[in-house]
N, C-alpha and C positions, 0 to 999 in steps of 0.2 A: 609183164609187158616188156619188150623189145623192139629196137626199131633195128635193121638189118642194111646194109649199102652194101651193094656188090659190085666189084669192077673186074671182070674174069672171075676166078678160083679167088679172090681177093673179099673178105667178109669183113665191115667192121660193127658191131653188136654193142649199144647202147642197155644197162640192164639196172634196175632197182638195185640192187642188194650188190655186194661182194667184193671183191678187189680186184683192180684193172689188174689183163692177161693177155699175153700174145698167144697163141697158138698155131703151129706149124706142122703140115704132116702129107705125104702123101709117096709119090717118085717121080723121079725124073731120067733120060736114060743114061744104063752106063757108059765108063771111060769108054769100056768095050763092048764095040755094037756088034760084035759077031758070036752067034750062038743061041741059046734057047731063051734062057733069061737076061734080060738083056737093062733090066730097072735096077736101079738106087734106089732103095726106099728110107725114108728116114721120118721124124719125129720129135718135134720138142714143144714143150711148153715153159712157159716164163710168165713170172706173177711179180708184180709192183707194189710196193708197201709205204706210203708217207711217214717218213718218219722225223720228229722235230728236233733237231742239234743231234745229229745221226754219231757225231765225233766224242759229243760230252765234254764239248772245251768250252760252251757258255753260248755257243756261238746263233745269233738268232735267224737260223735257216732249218728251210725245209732240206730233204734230200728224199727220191726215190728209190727206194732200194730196190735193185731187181735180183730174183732170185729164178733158179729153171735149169733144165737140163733140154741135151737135144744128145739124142740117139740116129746112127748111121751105118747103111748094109750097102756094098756094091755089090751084088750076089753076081756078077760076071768082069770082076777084076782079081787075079789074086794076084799076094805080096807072098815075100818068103821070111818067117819068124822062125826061129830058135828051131831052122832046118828043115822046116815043112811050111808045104804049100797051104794058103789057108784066103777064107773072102777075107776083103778089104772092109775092116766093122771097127767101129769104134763107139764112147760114149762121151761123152762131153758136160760139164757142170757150169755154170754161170751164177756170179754172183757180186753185183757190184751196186755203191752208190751212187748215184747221180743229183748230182745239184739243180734244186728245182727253185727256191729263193725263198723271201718273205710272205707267202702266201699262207693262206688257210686251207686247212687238207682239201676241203669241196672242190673236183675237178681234177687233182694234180693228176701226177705219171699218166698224161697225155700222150706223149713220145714214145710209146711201144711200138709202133709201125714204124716211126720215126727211124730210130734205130733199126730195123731191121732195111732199109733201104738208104742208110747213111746220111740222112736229112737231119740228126740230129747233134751234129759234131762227132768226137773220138767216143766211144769205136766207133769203125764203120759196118754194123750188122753187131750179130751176139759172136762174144769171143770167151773163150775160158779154156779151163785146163781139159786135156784129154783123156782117155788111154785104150787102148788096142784092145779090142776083144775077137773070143772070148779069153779075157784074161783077169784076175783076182788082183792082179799086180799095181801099184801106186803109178802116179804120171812118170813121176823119177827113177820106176825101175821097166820101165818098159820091154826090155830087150834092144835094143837100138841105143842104150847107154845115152838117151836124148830126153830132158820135158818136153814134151807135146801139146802142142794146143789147136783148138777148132777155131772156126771161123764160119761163119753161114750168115748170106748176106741177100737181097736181092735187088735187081737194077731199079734205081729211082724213077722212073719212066717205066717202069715193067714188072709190078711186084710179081708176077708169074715166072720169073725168070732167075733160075735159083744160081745160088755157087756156094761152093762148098770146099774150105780150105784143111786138112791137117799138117803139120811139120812142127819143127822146133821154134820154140818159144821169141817169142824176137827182143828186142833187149828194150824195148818200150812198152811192154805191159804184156797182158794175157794172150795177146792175139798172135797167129804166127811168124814165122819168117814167111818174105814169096817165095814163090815158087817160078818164078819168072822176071820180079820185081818190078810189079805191075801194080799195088795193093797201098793202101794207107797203113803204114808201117815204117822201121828205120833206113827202108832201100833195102837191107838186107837179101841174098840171095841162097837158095838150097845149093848145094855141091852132090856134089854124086858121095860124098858118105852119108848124106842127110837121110833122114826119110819122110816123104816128101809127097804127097797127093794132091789134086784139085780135080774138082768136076764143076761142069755148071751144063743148066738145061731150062729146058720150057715144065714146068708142074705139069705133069700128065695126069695125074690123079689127084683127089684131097685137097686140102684147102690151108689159106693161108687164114685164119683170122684174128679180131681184136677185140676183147670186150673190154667196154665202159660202165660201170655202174654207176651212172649217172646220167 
């Protein structure tokens, strides 16, 4: 049994059994609208786990652990890596704790939407390490001599309305530098040795959703 709310491409799913989930997937268009293919498509899922004195230092809290990846294609932007022309694709991993308090598990990691539309403090969306594909290669050896991190957020007023960050790491956590310095982050700005991308768009396809098993 499920109960389903929809607002746009926007799904949040009440469910018996399991562990609360964000999922996210469809495209939006490219940087560059001129040509055949013309979508971003991308992809990620995120799973929450209660877990009790997360740290092991005595301490009597909950934390919600998020765990997930988000996958990403410009198939009509290229970048130039190790000398050839190649799409703009990367993968992206998330994993972090989040302070949820003196509660009892029933109910917790509520805030998966939350975070994805920045309603629920730092970060603002899902942030973590990157790296460039197709490539086998670590965040830290990228070719760009830079760590890299993602960022994918959507407007608080407009969960259909995506944005999509990669560049170097910003010196306050997982999440990028801007690219503009526009972003909740150090101020930080890209330089032209950076490397440095942002898109953002209306969800043309697929869906944003949430499950609660409860």
């Amino acid at each position: 049994m499920k109960k389903v709310l929809l607002s746009g491409l926007f799904a949040v799913t009440f469910l018996l059994a399991g562990c609360p989930s964000f999922d996210v997937g469809g495209w939006i268009d490219s940087v560059n609208e001129e040509g055949k293919n013309t979508k971003a498509t991308f992809g990620g899922s995120f799973s929450c786990t209660p877990i009790y004195d997360y740290f092991g230092n005595g301490d009597d809290f909950y934390y919600g652990v998020v765990e997930g990846y988000f996958q990403y294609h410009d198939h009509n932007f290229l970048i130039e890596w190790k000398g050839k022309e190649r799409d703009m694709s990367f993968h992206g991993d998330f994993e972090q704790p989040i302070f949820i308090g003196q509660f009892e598990p029933e109910g917790l990691c509520e805030f998966m939407d939350d975070i994805f539309v920045g309603s629920y403090g730092a970060p603002d969306g899902y942030c973590g390490p990157a790296r460039l594909q197709p490539s086998p290669r670590q965040p830290s050896d990228t070719g760009y001599g830079q760590d890299l991190a993602y960022r994918i957020y959507a407007a608080e007023d407009d969960e259909d309305e995506i944005s999509v960050w990669i560049g170097p790491v910003s010196s306050s956590g997982n999440c990028p530098i801007n690219k503009d310095n526009d972003g909740p982050d150090d101020g930080s700005e890209c330089s032209e040795f950076d490397f440095c991308y942002h898109n953002h768009g209306i969800l043309g396809g697929g869906n944003v959703s949430v499950h609660y098993p409860f």
